[in-house]
N, C-alpha and C positions, 0 to 999 in steps of 0.2 A: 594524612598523605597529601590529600589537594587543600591549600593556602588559598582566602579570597582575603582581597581588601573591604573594611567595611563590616558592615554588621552585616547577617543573615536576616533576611524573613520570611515568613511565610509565601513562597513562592505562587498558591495560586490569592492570594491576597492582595499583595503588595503592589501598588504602579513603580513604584522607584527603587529596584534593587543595586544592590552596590555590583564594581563592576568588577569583574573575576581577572584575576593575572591571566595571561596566553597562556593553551596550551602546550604542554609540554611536549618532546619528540617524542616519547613511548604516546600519549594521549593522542596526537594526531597522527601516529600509523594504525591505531585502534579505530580511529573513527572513518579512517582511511579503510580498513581490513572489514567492518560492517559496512560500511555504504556498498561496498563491491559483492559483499554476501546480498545483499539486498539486490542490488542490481542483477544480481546471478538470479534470483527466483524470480523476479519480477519480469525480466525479460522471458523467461521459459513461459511465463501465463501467457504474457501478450504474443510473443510470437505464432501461436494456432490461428490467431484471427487474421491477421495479414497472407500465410500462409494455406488457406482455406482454402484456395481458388487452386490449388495446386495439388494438395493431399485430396480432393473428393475424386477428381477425375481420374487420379494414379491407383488410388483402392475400389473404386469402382462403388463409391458409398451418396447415399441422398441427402441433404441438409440436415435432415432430422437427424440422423445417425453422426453427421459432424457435431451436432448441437451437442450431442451424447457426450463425445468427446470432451469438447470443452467446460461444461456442466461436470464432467466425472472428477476433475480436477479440484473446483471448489468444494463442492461436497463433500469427496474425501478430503480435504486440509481441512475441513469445518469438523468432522468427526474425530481424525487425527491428535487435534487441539484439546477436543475435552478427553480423550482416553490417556494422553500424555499431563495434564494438568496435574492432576493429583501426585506426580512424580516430577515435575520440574523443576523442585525447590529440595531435590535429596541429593543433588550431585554437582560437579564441577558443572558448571553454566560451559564451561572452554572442550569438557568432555564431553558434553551433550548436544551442544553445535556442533561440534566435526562429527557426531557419529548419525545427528540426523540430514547434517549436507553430505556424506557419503551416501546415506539412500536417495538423495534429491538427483546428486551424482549418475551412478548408477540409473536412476529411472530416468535420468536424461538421456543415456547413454542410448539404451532402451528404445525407446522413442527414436531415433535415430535406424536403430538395425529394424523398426518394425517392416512388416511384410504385408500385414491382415489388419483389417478392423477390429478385429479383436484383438490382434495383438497389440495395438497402439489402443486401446480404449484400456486392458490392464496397467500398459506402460503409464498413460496418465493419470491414474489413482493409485500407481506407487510413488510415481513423482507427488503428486498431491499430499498424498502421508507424510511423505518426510519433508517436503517444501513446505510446506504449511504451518508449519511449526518453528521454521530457521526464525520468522520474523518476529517473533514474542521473545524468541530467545535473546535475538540481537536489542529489544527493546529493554527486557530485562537487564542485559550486558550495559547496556548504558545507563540505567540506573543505578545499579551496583558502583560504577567507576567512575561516575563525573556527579558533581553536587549539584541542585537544581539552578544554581546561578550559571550555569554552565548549558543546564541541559535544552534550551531554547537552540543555539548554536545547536550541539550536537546533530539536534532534531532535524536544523537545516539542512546539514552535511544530509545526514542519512535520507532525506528524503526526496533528497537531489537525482538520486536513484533513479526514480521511477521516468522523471524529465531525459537522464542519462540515458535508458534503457529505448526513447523515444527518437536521441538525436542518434544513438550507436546502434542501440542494437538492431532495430527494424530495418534501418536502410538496409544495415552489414547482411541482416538474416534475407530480406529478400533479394542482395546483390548474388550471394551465395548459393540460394536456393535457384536461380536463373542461372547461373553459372555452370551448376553441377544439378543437382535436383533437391524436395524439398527435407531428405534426410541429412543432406552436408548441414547445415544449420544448428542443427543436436549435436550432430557428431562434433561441430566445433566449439558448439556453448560447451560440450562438457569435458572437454581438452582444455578449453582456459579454466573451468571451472576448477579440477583438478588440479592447476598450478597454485590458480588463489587457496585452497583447500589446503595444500602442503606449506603457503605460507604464514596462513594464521595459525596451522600447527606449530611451525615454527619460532613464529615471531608472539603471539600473544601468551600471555604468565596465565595461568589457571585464576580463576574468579571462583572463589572457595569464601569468601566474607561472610555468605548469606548461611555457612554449612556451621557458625560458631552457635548459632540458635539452634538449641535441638528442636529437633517435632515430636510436636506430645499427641500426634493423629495419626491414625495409616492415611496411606495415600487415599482411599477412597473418601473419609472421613474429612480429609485435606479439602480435596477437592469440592464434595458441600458445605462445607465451611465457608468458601471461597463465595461458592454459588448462589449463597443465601446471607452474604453479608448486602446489610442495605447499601452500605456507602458502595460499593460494587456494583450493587444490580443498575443503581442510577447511572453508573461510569458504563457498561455496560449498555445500556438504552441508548447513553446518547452515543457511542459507537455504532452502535447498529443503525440509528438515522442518520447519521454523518457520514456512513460508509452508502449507502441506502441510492445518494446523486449518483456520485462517478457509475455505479454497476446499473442505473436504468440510463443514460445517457452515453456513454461510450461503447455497447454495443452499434447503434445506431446513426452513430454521428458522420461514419463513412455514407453510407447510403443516404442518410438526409443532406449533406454537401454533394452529392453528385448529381442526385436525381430532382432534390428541388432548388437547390441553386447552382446549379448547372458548370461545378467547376468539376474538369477534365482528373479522370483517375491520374493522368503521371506528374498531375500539379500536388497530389495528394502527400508524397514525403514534404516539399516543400512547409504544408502545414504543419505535420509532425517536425519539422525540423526547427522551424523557427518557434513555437509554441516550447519545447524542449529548451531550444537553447536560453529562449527569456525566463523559466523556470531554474535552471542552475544557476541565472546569475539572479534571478530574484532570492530565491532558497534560503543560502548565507545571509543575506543580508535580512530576509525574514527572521530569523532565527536570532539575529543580535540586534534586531526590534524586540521581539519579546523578551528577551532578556532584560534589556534594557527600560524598555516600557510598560513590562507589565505583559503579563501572556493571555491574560482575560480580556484586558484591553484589544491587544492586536488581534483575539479571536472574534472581539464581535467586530470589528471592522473589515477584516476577512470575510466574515456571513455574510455581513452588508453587500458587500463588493460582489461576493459569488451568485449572491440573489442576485444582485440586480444584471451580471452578466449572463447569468443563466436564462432570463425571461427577455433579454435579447436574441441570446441563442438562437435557442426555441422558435423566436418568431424572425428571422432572417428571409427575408422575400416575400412576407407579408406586402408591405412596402414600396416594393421595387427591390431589383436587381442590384445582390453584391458583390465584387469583384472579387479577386486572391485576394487585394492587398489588406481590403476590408474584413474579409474573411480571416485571414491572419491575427490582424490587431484585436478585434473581438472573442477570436479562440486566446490567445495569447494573456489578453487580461483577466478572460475569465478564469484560467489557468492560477493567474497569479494571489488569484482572490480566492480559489480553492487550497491552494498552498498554504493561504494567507491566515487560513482557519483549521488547518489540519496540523501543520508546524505546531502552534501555539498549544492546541488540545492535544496531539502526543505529550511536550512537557509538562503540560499540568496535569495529566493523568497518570504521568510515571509515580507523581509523587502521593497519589491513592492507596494504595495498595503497602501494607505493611512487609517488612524488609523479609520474614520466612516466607510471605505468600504472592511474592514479585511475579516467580515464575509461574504459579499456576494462576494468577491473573491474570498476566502475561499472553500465555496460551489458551484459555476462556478467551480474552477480548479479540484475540486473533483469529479462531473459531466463528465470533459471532460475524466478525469482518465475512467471511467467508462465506456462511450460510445466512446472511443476509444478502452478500454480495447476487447469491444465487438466486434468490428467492425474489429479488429486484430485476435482475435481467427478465425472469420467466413474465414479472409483471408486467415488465416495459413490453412485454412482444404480444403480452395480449392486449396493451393500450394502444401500439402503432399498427400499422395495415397497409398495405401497396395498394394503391387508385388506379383506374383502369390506363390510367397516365403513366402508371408508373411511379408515381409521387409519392412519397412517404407522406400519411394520414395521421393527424391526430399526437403529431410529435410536441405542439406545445402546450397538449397535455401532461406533457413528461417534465414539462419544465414548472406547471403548478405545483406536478405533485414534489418535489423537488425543492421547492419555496416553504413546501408545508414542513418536511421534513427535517429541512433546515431550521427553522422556528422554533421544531419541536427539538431539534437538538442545542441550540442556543438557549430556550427554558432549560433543561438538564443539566448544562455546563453551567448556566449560571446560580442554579441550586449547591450545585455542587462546592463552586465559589462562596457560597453564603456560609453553605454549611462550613469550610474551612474556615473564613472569617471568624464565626460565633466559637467555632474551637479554640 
């Protein structure tokens, strides 16, 4: 079905692959139709934290119990992930996205009409169940439909999302949440939501490829199979420390730009926005570096890059005082050097995972994202602390542990790499 110029190689191998014809129109409304699903969950996570200063005071709730909230979220999508695994490789991929973004739907919707603390703590671990799982799906979906000479790109597009959800969705959710209050936000994400939702039902073809393999396992037998293959567990690990930075450092990154470098909350979209927008256009063109260059390549030069922006972060006013504009450029590149490592390892992990066991890898590694995600945050808050100043304590702490994590997931990826090699 998909034509490359050139010979094929081993993808996570090769520095110099051949270069793949452009996408097709159906290809690029597909990769068009998942970056937007992706941006649709991604934005619903991040939106509670910007919004926070607004729901405690309207429900009458203490920081702990907001904490609840947003914690309830990953946990359930990390649970979600493995109870769906063992069933992600039995059915149309195109019928099991729309019917877990209709629950994503729905618990948006949710979230929106709440009233009570309890009722928005259920609403966000039903969104979590069925959000939490769209992303393995859409990861799987792009494996299935594009060859790995491709999949570097793809990876770009799709994870332009998250930069997307930074320059659109936050400003749009707290212009709206000021507007009106902070339920219009839900109610609106899941009115576009539902239009995107009726057009990938309509517009994408069923992803039925994976269904010509029979499975000679039940589902739960699937799913240990999955969980106890070695080449996995390693692709697995290093997900879990490469997801491990972003969830102890972006809880925190508001409060340590405010309070210990002294830049003003309504300069604070301005950093989201230009961080964001150098991310989308960085993205693509990360994407057809790796392609082009090798995906191993461009992953340790990423690491590089993120280390070393990272342990600038971290220590920002050590020094002396830095401005916005400073502050921009430095968020900005570090941005680009996380991107720079995360691109590259989505593509070469797509191609891990044998063609029956896409989805329930898929959904595993997206689980782990999650309940490492969680398990990170809890850690970052018992390493930082407010000074009688007021000053976030002990923040470039978070950025050692962070360097370590990295390291240890650049050893994994590069075993990984070996081990593909010697095959």
């Amino acid at each position: 079905m998909l034509k490359c110029i050139g010979t094929y190689k081993n993808p996570m191998t090769t520095s110099t692959l051949a270069l793949p014809l452009p996408f097709s129109r159906y290809q690029k409304s597909v990769v068009g139709m998942l970056a937007f699903l992706q941006f649709a969950v991604i934005l619903d996570f991040m939106l509670m934290s910007p919004l926070g200063a607004m729901i405690m005071p309207a429900l009458a709730i203490e920081p702990r119990q907001f904490g609840l909230v947003v914690s309830a979220y990953a946990f359930s999508a990390g649970i979600s992930g493995l109870l769906t695994a063992g069933f992600a490789d039995r059915f149309d991929r195109k019928r099991l996205l729309l019917f877990f973004y209709t629950g994503f739907i729905l618990g948006t919707l949710w979230c929106g009409l709440a009233q009570t603390f309890e009722s928005l703590l259920i609403a966000r671990i039903v969104t979590g169940l069925f959000g939490g799982v769209i992303g393995s799906i859409v990861l799987a979906i792009s494996t299935d439909l594009f060859p790995p000479q491709m999949r570097g790109r793809v990876m770009g597009f799709i994870q332009t999302a998250f930069a997307a959800s930074q320059v659109l969705g936050i400003p749009i959710g707290l212009y709206l949440s000021n507007r009106w209050d902070w339920h219009f936000p839900f109610l609106a994400m899941a009115a576009l939501g539902l239009a995107g939702g009726l057009f990938v039902s309509w517009r994408m073809e069923p992803v039925v490829e994976h269904l010509r393999i029979p499975q000679e396992r039940s589902p739960w037998m699937h799913l240990l199979h999955t969980l106890v293959e070695p080449r996995y567990l390693m692709a697995f690990a290093a997900t879990a420390f490469l997801t491990t930075g972003g969830f102890m450092l972006m809880p925190f990154s508001s409060a340590f730009v405010v309070n210990n470098l002294g830049i003003d909350l309504h300069h604070l979209p301005t950093v989201y926005l230009v961080t964001g927008l150098s991310t989308i256009v960085f993205g693509p063109l990360i994407g057809r570096a790796a392609d082009a260059l090798g995906k191993f390549r461009v992953f340790m030069i990423g690491t590089a890059l993120s280390i070393v922006m990272v342990l600038v972060y971290t220590h920002l006013g050590a020094f002396g005082p830095i401005g916005l504009v400073g502050l921009v450029v430095v968020n900005s590149v570090m941005f680009v050097g996380i991107f720079s490592r995360m691109i590259p390892f989505q593509a070469m992990v797509s191609s891990v995972p044998a063609t029956q066991q896409r989805g329930s890898f898929n959904a595993i590694s997206a689980s782990i994202q999650q309940l490492s995600g969680g398990i990170a945050s809890v850690v970052a808050g018992h390493i930082v602390s407010f000074g009688a100043d007021g000053r976030l304590q002990h923040f470039e702490v978070i950025g050692y542990v962070i360097v370590g994590t990295s390291l240890a997931g650049l050893l994994l990826v590069w075993r990984l790499w070996r081990r593909a090699a010697a095959a």
